[in-house]
N, C-alpha and C positions, 0 to 999 in steps of 0.2 A: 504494500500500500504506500502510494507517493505521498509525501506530504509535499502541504501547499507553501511555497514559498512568498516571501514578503515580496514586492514591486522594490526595483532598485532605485534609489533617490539618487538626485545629482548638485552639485554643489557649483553656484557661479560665482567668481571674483569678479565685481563687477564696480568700472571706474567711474565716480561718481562727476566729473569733471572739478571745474573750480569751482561752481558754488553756485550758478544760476540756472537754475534747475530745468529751463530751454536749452541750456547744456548737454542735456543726457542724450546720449543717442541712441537712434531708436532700438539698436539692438538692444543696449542698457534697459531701456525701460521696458520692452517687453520681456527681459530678463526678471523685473524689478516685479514689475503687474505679476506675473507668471507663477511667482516663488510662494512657497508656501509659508516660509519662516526666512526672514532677514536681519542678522547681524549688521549694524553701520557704526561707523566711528561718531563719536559725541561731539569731536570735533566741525563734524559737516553743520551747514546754516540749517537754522529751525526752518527757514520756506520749502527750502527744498525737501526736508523729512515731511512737511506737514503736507506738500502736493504729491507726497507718495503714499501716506496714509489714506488721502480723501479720495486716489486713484485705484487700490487697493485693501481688499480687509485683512494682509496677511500678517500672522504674528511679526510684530517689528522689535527688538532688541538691542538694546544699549552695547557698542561694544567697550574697548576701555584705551580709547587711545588716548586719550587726556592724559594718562602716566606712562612716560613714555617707557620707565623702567621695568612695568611689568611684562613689557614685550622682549625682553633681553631673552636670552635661553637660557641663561642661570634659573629667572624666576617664573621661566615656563609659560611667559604668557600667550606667545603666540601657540604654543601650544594648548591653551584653554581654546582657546578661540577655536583652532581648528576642531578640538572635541566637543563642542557645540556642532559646529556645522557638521561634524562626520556621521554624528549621535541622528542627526534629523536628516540626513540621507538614508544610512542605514536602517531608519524606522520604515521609509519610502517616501519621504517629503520631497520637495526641491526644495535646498540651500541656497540662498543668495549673504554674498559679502560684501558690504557696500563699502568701499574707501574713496577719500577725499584725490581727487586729479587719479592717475593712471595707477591699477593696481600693482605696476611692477616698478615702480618712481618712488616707492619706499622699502629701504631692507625689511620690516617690521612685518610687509605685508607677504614676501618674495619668501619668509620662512612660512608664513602660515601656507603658502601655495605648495614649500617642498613635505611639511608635514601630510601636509593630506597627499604627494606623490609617493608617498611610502604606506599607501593601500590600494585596494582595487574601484576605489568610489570614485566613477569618473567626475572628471570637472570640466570646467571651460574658465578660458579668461577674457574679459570680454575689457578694450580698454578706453580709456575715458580722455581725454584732454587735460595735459599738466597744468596743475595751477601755476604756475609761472609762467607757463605760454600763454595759458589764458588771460591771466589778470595784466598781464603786457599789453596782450591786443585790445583788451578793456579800458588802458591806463593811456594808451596811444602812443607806444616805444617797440617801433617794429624792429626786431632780434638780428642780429649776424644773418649772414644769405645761409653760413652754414649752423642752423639755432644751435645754440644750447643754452640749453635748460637744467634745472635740477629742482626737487620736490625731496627736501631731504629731512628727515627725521635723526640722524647721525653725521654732523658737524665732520668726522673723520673722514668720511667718504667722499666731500665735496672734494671738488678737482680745480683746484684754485688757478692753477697756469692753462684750464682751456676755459677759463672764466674770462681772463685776463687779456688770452686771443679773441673771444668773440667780442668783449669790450673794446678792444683796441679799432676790428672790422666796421661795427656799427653798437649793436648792443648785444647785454646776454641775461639774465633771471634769474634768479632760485628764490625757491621757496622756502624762509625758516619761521623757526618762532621769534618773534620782537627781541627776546631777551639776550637773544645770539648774534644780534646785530653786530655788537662788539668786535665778536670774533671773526666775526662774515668779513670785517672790514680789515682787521689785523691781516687776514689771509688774504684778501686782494692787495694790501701793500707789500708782504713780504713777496709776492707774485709779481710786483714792479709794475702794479697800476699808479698812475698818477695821482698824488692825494688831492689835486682838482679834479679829477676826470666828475663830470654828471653823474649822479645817480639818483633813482628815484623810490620811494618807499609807499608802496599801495596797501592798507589795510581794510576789511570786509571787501576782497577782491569779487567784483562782478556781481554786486550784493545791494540792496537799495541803500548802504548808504558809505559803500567805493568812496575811499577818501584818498587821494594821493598828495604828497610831498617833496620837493623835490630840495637837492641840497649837490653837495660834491662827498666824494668819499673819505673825506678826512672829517668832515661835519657830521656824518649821516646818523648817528649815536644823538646828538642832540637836536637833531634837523625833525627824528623818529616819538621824539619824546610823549607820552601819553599812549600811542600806539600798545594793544595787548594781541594777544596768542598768535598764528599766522599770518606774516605777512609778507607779500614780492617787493623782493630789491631788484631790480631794474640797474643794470651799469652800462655806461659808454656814452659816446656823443649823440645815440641814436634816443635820448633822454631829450632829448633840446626841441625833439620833432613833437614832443608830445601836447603840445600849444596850440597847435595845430590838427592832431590826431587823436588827440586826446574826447573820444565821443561822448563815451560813458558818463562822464560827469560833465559833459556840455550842452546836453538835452535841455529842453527850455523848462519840463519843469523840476529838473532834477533837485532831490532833497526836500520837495515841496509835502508837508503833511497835507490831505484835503481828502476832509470829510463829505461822504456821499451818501446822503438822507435817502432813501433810495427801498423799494419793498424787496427784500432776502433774494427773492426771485431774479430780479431787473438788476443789480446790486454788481453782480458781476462783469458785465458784458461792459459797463463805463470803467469798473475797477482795471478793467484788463486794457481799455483804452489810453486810462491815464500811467500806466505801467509804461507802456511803452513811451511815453514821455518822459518820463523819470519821476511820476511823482510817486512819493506813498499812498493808497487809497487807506480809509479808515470807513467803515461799513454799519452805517448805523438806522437799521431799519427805522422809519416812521409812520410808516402804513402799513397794513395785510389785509391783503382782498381778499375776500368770504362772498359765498353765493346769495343771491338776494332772499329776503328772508320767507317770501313767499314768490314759489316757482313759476305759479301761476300766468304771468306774466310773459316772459322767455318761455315756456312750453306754445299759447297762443301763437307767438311770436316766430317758433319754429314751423312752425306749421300753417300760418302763413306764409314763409316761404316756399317752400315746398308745395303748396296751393298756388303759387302765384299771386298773392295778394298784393305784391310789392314789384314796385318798378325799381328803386332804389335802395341799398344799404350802406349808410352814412356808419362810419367807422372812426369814433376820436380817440381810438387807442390802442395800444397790443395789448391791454388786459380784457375790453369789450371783444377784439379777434379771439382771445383764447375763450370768453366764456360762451360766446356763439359755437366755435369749435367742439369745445366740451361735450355741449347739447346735443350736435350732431350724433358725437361720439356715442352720445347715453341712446340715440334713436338707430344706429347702424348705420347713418345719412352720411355721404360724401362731399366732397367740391361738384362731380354730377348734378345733384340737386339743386346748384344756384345757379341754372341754365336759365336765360332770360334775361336775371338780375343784374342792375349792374351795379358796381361797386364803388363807392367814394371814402377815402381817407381822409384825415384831416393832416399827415403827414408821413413824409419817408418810412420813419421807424415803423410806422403803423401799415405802411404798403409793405413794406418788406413782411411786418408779420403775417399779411395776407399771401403775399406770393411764395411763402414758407408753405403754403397749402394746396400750392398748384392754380392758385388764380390770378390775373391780372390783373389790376382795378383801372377803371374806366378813368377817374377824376383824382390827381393829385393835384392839389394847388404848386403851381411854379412860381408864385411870387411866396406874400409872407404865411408862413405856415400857422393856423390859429381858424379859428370860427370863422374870425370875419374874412380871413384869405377866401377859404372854403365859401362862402356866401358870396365874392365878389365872383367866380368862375363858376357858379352851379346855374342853370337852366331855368328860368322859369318856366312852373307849368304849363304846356301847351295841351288842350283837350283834342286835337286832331293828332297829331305827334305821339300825345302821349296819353295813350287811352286806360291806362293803371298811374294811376295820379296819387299814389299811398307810398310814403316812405318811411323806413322802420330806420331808429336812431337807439341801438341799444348804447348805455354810457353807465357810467357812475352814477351810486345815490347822490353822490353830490356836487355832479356838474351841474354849471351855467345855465340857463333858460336862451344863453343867445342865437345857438345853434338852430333849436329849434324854432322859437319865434323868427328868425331869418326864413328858413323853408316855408314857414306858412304865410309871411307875407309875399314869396314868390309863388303862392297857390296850390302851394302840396301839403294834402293830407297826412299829418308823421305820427306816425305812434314813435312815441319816447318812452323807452322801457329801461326801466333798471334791470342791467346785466350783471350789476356787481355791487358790492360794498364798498367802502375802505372805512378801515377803523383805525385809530390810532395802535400805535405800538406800545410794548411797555419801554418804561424809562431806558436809555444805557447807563451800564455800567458808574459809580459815580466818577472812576477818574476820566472817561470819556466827557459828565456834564461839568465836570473843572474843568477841563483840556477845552471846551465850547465856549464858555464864559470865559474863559483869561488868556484867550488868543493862544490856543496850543496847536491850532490849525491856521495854517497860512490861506485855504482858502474852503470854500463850499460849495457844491451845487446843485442848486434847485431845480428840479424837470419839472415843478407843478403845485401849484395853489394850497395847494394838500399839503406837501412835504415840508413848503415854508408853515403853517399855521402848526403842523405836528411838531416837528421839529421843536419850535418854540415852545410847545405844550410840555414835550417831553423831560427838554433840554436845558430852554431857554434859549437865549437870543444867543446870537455869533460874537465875539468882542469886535470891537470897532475897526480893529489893525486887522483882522481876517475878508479875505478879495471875496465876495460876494458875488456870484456866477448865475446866473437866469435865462430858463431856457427859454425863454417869450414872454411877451410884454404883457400878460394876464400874470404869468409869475413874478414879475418887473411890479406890477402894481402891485400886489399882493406883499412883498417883502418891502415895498416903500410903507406901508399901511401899519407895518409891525416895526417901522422905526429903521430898518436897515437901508445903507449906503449899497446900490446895487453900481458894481465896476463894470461887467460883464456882460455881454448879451449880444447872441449870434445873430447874424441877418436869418440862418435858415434856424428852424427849430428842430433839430435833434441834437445827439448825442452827442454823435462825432465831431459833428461840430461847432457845438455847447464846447467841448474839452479845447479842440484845437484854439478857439477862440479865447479860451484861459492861457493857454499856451504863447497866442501871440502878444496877450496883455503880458506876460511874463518875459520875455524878451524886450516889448518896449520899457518894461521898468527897469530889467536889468541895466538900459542902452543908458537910461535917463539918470541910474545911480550912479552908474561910471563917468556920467560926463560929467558931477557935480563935484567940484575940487572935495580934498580929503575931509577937511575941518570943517565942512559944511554939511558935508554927507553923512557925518556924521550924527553931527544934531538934527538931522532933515525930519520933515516929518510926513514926509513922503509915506504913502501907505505902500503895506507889501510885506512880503516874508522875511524874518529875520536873518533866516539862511541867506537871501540874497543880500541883506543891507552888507552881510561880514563879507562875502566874498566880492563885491562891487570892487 
């Protein structure tokens, strides 16, 4: 009689890059998604662990690189480590090992790789980008034609005379701990680098808040000062180009806190927008939408369409597209059944969430996007033209009356039906309503009438020094009504370019801090983010 044997597990080394977690490549992260139990160094940034958690449910485990000493082979550590990963292989998991830049850029990691080559538990190594190469190209000091790099966790193994050559060529990297700058610097003097030669010292490399430094290398020790745990030294005259190439921290809204009143839901897709400008997003729900309290209404409402009762559906939102959708959903009903109907938006974001469904809306406003745009480009009823004269306006309980009073004085029929709620949120957190109140956010942005009145309900108001952002002039009025200084406000109303419009206001401040002599830019009282007044 056979017995049944266990499934064999397999064990991935896998490089986690330098630290911004669009870094990982994709074999990494379907390595990362994949695995059943993951070891990583305590060293790598909380974003990156936390967009591997919310992308995966797999057990995640602290590994213990923070002491560097317990990886020596004296004290066995890298051998704990590998008896973790071996133990969840051999049960029949897949093992993953996350380490910080390339899993073989550190000895510490290169013994955990030969421990487990002294069984039959296959593995793979899968590799990442060195942090030194990366936080270079982050920092804007393009390396030697021939790189070199190092990611070294052991001071002895640097190679100080092909440091010295790539330094001399253009530039070269490594990666240490802050503390070891010291020695980082003795060993490129004894190597007969210039104690002028540039060099630059980049800390939370490729991380929202990448700071870089720059000095010579006879200074770099007190050029480095306050700097903690990992950071890239950068040497050579290819230091000098980083003024220029330097992107990462020249983004318009780099360093910028800015808080986005925004429902859980909607919250990310601006958070992700404003990322890519450099700012930090801060997520502070003010509304959640909830189904109307009585259905009655939207069930009519569906079934109406589908009857043909309607020539038009006026659309003021992606939250009314999803709860029409919904209904559909709860009836087996398709995009098929709005054959006839045609469709109006009151804006982009809102057609998009329609054309997310397969349909194409008839009516975007091309001028200003709002009610009254929408009323300036809509049809009046024609009874020959238009022989179904009934238009449905599903919205919020607690939109405007302008919309629909507009249709019925161009002669159409509207049922105005509530598709949704909004309620307020609960309070945030309280050091988020201190950070509100005493200017700990550089700016804010309001998509909607709602968000500013909640907000305030929740929060309280914005301080006076925080840039004030409004996606259209109903939210414009609306935050003038409650006391605030609104800076901001897009010709078109959405998202993208709600944000970019914050983005341009932030380069013109910057343009306008710099040109004001020192001693006066100082006392200015120029509104704006304090990060920019320092760096002006």
């Amino acid at each position: 009689m056979s017995r049944s044997r266990k499934p064999a597990g397999r064990i991935a080394f896998v490089g986690a890059g330098p630290g911004d977690p669009g870094l990982l490549t994709r074999r990494a992260h379907e390595a990362l998604t994949g695995a059943d139990h993951v070891v990583y160094d305590r060293s790598l940034p909380e974003a990156l662990l936390t967009a591997l958690r919310e992308e995966s449910a797999v057990e995640v485990a602290a590994g213990r690189r923070d002491e560097a000493a317990q990886f020596s082979p004296a004290e066995g550590g890298a051998g704990d480590v590998a008896k973790v990963l071996l133990s969840a292989a051999r049960s029949g998991l897949t093992a993953a090992r996350l380490v910080a830049g390339d899993p073989f850029g550190q000895e510490s990691t290169v013994r955990e790789v030969q421990a487990v080559t002294r069984t039959a538990v296959p593995f793979e190594v899968i590799p990442g980008i060195s942090q030194a190469a990366g936080v270079a190209a982050y920092a804007g000091v393009p390396l030697a034609s021939v790189r070199v790099t190092a990611d070294v966790d052991d001071l002895s193994t640097l190679d100080y005379p092909a440091l010295a050559a790539a330094a001399a060529r253009s530039a070269a990297a490594v990666a240490v701990d802050a503390a070891d700058l010291g020695m980082v610097r003795d060993g490129l003097l004894a190597a007969g680098v210039d104690p002028t030669c540039p060099v630059a010292v980049t800390g939370d490399g490729t991380g929202e808040t990448q700071y870089t430094t720059a000095s010579t290398v006879d200074s770099v020790v007190n050029a480095a000062l306050g700097f903690t745990g990992r950071v890239v030294l950068t040497v050579g005259e290819g230091v000098t180009q980083r003024d220029k190439l330097g992107w990462w921290e020249s983004r318009p809204l780099y360093g910028w806190k800015v808080l986005v009143p925004r429902t859980k839901e909607q919250a990310g897709a601006m958070s992700a927008i404003l990322r890519g400008y450099g700012a930090i997003p801060c997520e502070v729900p003010t509304i959640a939408v909830e189904p109307p309290r009585t259905p009655a209404q939207m069930e009519r409402a569906i079934k109406g369409l589908v009857d043909g009762r309607y020539a038009w559906v006026v659309f003021t939102s992606v939250n009314a597209v999803r709860a029409v959708w919904e209904k559909f959903a709860e009836h087996g009903l398709d995009a098929r059944h709005f054959g006839g109907v045609k469709i109006a938006c009151i804006g982009e974001a809102t057609a998009d969430a329609v054309r997310a469904f397969g349909i194409q809306p008839e009516l975007v406003p091309a001028g200003e996007q709002s009610s009254e745009g929408l009323l300036a480009e809509f049809s009046p009823h024609d009874e020959i033209l238009d022989p179904v004269g009934r238009v449905l306006l599903p919205r919020a309980d607690i939109a405007t009356e302008t919309l629909a009073a507009g249709l019925t004085e161009r002669g159409w029929e509207v049922d105005d039906v509530t598709a949704y709620r909004t309620v307020r949120a609960a309070p945030p957190p309280a050091d988020i309503r201190d950070a509100i109140k005493s200017g700990g956010f550089d700016a804010v942005l309001f998509t909607s009438s709602s968000t500013v009145r909640n907000l305030v309900g929740i929060a309280g108001k914005p301080h006076a020094r925080t840039v004030v952002s409004v996606i259209g002039p109903k939210t414009s009025e609306t935050a003038v009504e409650f006391g605030l200084r609104v800076d901001v406000q897009p010709a078109n109303a959405s998202v993208p370019d709600l944000v970019e419009a914050l983005a341009a206001y932030a380069v013109e401040l910057r343009e306008k801090l710099a040109a004001m002599p020192a001693k006066q830019r100082r006392g200015s009282k120029v509104q704006g983010p304090t990060a920019l007044r320092f760096r002006a």
